[in-house]
Each structure stands twice: as C-alpha cells, then as structure tokens.
BALOBA-1460 file (C-alpha; in Angstrom, 3 decimals):
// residues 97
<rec num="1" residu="x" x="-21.663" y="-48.327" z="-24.197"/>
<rec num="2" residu="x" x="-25.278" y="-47.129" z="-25.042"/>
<rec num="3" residu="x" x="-27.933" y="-50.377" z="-24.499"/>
<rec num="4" residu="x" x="-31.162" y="-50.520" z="-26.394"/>
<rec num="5" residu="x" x="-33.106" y="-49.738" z="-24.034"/>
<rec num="6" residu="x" x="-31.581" y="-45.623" z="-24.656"/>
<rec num="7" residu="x" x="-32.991" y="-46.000" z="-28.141"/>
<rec num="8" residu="x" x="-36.051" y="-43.798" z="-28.324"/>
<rec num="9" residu="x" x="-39.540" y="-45.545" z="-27.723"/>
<rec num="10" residu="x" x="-40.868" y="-45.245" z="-30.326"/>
<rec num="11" residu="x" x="-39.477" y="-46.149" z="-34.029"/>
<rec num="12" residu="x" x="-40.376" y="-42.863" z="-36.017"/>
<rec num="13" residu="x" x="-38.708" y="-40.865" z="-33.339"/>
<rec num="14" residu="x" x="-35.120" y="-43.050" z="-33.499"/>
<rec num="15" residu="x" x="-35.805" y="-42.734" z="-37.884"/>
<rec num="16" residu="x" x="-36.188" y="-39.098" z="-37.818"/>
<rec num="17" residu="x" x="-33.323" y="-38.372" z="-35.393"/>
<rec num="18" residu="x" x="-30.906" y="-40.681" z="-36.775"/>
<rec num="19" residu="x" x="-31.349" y="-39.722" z="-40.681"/>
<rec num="20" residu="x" x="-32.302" y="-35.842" z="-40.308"/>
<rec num="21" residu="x" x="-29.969" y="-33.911" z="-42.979"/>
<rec num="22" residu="x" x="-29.669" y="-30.579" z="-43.373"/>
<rec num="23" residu="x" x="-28.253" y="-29.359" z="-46.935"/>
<rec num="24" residu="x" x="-27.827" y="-33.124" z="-47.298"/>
<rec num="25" residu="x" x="-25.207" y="-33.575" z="-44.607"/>
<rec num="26" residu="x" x="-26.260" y="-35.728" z="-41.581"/>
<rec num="27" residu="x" x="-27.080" y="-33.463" z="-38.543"/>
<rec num="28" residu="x" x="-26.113" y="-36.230" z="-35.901"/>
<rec num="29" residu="x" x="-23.865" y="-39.104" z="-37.128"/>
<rec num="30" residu="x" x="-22.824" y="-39.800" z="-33.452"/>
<rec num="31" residu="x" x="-26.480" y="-40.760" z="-32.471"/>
<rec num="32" residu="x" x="-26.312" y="-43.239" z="-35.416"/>
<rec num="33" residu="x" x="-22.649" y="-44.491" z="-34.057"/>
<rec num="34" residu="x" x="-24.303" y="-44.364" z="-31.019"/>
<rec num="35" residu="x" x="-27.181" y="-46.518" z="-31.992"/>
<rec num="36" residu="x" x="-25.136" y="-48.769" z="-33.789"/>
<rec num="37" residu="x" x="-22.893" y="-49.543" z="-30.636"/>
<rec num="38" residu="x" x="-26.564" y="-50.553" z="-28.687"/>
<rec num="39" residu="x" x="-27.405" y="-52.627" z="-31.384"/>
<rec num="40" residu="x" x="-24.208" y="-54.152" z="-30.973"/>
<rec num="41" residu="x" x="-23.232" y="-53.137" z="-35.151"/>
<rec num="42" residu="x" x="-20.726" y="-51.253" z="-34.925"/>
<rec num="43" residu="x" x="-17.173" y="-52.247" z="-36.263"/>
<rec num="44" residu="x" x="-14.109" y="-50.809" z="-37.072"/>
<rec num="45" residu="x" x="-11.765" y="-50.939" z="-40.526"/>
<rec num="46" residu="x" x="-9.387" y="-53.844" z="-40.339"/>
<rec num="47" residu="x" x="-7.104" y="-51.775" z="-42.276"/>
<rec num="48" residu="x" x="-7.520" y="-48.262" z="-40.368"/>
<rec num="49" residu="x" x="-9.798" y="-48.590" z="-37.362"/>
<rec num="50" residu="x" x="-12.199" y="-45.998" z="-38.610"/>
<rec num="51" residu="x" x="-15.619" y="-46.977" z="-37.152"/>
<rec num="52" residu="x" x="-17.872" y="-49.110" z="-39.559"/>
<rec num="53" residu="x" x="-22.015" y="-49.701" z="-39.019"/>
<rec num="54" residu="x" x="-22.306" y="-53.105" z="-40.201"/>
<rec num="55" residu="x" x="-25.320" y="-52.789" z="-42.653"/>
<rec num="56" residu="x" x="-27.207" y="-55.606" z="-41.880"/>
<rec num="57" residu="x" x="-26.519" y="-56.137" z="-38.265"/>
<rec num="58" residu="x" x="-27.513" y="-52.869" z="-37.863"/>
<rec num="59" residu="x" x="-30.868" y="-54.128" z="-40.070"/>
<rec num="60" residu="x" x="-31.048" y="-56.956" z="-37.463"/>
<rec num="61" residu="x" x="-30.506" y="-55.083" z="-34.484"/>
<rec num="62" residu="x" x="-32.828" y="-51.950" z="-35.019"/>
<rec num="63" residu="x" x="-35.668" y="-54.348" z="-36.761"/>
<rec num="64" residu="x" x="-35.926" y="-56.558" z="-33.932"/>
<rec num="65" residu="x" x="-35.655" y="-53.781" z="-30.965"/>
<rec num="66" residu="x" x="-38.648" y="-51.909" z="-33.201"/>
<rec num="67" residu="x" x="-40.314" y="-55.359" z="-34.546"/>
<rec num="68" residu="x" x="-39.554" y="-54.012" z="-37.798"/>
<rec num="69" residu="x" x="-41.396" y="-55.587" z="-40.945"/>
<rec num="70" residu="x" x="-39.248" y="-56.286" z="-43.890"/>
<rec num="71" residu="x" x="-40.093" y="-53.637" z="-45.896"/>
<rec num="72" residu="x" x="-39.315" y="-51.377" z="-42.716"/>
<rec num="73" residu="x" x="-35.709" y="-53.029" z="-42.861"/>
<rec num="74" residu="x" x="-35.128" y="-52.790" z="-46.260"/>
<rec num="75" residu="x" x="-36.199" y="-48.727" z="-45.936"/>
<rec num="76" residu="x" x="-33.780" y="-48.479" z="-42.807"/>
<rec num="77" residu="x" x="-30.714" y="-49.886" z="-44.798"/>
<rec num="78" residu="x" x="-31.415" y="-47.655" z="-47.379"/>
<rec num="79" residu="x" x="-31.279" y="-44.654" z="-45.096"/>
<rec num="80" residu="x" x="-28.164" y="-45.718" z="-43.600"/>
<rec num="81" residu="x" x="-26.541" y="-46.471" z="-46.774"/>
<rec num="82" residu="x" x="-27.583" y="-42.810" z="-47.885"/>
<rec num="83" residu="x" x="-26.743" y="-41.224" z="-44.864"/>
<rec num="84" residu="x" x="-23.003" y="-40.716" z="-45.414"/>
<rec num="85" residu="x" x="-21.713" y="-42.419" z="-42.854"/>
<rec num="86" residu="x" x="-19.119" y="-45.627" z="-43.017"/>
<rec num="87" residu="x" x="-21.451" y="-48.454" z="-44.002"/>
<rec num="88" residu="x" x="-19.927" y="-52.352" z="-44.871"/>
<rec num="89" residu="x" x="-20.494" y="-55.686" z="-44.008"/>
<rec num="90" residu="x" x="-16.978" y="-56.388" z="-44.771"/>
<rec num="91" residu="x" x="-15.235" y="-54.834" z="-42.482"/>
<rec num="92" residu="x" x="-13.282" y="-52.170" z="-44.301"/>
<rec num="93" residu="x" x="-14.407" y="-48.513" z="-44.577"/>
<rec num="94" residu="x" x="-14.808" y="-46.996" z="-48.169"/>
<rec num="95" residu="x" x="-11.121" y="-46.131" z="-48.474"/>
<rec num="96" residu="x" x="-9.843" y="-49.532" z="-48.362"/>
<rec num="97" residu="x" x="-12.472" y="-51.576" z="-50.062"/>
C-alpha cells in the first residue's frame, strides 16, 4: 500500500499527474487509485467490489498532506469528479447507485 510520503513533493506536480487527459480520457487512473489508497480513500462497491475514491476523504486526505486551502479542495474534488474515474461517498460505484 502506497503511504503519503510517495505522493510527489510538491502539490502542482501530484495535480498535473493525477488529472492529465489526453482526448479527454485520463492518462493514469492507477496513480489516482494509487493516491487514493495513501490517503487512505479508497473504497470498494458494496454491491460489486469495483474500487471507489471516496470524494471527500480523498478532499481530506490530499488537502491536509498539501495544506490545501479550501478553495484548493473544492478545485481538487472537482477534478476528481471530472476525471472519469469511480467517485462516491456512498459506497456504491455509478452502476448501482
């Protein structure tokens, strides 16, 4: 399991790598999962077990490793919610909601 201390230093660095798209589809989703796991976010679907970030845990988690301002936060969940990837706080993916 990844820690936070494998994030990247520095907070542009970890945005850029974790949200870069090319024709709109995310380049590296398993750097996000993986980021997710450090930031201790990452769930699965009750109903399926596909993996889940938790939206705001991830918020949480990646705010306070970066000391994150709220708007920061707020732009992060954004990103993540945009990014294509499984995204609740409910635990259930999109197919079972």
């Amino acid at each position: 399991m990844p820690t936070p201390d494998e994030l990247p230093t520095a907070y542009a660095e970890f945005f850029t790598r974790a949200f870069a798209k090319r024709d709109n589809v995310l380049l590296s989703p398993t750097f996000l999962f993986e980021c997710a796991e450090a930031v201790e976010s990452l769930d699965e679907c009750i109903e399926c077990g596909k993996p889940i970030i938790n939206i705001t845990a991830f918020g949480e988690g990646i705010g306070e490793h970066y000391v994150l301002t709220d708007e920061q936060i707020e732009r992060l969940e954004e990103a993540l919610e945009d990014s294509g990837v499984e995204v609740s706080d409910d635990d259930v993916c999109s197919d079972h909601v």
